[in-house]
C-alpha positions in Angstrom: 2.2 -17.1 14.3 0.3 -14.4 14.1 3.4 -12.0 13.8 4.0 -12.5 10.3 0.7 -10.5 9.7 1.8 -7.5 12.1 2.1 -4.6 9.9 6.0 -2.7 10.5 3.6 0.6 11.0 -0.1 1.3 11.4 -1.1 4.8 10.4 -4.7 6.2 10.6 -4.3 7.3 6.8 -2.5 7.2 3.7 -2.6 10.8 3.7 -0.6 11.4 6.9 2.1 9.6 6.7 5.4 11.6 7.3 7.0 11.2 3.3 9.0 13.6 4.5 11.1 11.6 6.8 10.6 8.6 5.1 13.0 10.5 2.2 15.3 11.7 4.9 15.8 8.0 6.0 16.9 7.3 2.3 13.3 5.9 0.7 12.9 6.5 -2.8 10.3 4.0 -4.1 6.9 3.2 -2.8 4.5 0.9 -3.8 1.0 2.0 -3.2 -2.0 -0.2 -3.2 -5.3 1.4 -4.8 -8.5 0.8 -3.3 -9.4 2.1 0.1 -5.7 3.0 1.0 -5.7 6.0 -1.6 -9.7 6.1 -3.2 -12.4 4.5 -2.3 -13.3 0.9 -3.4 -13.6 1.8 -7.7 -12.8 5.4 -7.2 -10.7 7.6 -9.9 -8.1 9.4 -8.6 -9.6 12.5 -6.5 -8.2 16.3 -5.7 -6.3 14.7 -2.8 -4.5 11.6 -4.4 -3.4 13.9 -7.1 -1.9 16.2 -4.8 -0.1 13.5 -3.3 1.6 11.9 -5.7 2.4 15.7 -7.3 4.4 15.8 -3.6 6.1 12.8 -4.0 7.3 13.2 -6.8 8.3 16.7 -6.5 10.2 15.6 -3.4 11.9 12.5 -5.4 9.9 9.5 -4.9 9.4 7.3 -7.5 5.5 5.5 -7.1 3.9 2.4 -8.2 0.8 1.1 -7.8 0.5 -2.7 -7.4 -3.4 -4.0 -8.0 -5.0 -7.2 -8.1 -7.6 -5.1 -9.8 -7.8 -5.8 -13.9 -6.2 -2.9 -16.0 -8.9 -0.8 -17.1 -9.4 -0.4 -13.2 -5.9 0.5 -12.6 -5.5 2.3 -15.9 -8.2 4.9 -15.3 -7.1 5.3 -11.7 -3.7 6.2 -13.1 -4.8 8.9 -15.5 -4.1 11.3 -13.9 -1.4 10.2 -11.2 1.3 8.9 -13.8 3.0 6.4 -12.2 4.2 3.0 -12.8 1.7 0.5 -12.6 1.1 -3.3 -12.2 -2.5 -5.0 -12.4 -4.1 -8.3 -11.7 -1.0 -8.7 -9.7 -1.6 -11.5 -7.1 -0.9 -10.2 -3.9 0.7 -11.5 -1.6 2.5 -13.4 -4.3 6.2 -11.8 -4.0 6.9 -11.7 -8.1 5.2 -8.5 -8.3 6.8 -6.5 -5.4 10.3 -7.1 -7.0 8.9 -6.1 -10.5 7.6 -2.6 -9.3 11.1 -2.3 -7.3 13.0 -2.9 -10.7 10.1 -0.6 -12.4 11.1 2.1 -9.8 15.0 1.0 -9.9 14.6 0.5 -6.1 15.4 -2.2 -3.7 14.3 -3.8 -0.4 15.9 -0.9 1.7 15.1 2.0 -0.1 11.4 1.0 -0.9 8.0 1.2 1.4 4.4 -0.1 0.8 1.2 1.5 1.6 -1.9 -0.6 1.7 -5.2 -1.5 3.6 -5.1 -5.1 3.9 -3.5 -7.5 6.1 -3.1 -10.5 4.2 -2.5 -9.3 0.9 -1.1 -5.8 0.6 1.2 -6.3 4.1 1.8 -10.0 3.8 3.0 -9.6 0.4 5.8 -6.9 1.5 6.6 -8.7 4.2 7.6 -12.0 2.6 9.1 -9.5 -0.1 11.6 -8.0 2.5 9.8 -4.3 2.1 8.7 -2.4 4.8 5.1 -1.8 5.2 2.5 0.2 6.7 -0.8 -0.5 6.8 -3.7 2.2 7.1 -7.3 2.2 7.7 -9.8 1.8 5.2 -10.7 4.9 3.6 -14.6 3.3 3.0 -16.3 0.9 4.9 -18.1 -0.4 1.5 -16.0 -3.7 0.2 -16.2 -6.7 -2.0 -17.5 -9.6 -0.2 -14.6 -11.6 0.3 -12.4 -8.7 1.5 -15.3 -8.3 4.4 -15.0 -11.6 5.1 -11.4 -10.8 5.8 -11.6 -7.8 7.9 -13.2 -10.3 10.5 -9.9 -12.2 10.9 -7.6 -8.6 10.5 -9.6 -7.2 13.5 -8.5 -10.7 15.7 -4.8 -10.1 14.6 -5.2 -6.1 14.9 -5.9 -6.8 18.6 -2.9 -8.4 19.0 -0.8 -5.9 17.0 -2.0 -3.5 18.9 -1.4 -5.4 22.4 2.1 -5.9 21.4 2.5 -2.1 20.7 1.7 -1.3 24.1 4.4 -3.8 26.0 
């Protein structure tokens, strides 16, 4: 049961992940979620996401970020970055995984999503058919109902993380 919560990947940061061989492997979409997988919670896009996204897209990846934030959020976040984007998009629903595929001109094997929460950013790929990784919270500061979450993504972390080891 706790399986369909287990990430497909659980990286330290955003910012490390290998792009590189990702593209290699034939990815060329990824959806990104915003706060505390690239920014801070509320955060506009700093030095290091805009480098980022200047990589990926110099090395052929086509981006979107998928939010359940509101727009302005996700709009002034974007300012800079120039990607696709999707607000207010109720995660883990699936509708809005398929839509930033078709935004990006994607599918289910050729596109990857990067976010910080278990049971909506990875959940939502997962019943979406996308592979997933999950990384660490950039901030420890959080909205109170996604703290009260981190309690129950630490119980199925330990498992994750038992089941890496076997």
């Amino acid at each position: 049961m706790l399986k369909t919560f287990f990430p497909d990947e659980y990286i330290a940061s955003t910012y490390i992940i290998p792009f590189e061989a990702l593209y290699s492997e034939g990815y060329r979409g990824i959806i990104f979620d915003i706060d505390n997988t690239l920014v801070p919670h509320g955060a506009p896009a700093d030095e290091r996401a805009k480098k980022l996204f200047k990589r990926l897209k110099d090395m052929g990846f086509d981006c979107c970020l998928l939010s359940n934030n509101q727009e302005p959020r996700v709009k002034m976040f974007n300012k800079e970055i120039g990607v696709h984007y999707i607000f207010n998009a109720h995660k883990p629903s699936v509708k809005n995984y398929e839509k930033a595929m078709e935004l990006m001109g994607t599918d289910k094997s050729s596109t990857l999503f990067v976010g910080d929460q278990l049971f909506t950013d990875v959940w939502g790929a997962k019943r979406a058919g996308i592979r997933n990784i999950l990384v660490r919270p950039i901030h420890p500061k959080e909205e109170i109902q996604i703290v009260l979450k981190r309690y129950l993504e630490k119980i199925v972390l330990h498992f994750y993380k038992k089941e890496q080891k076997k």
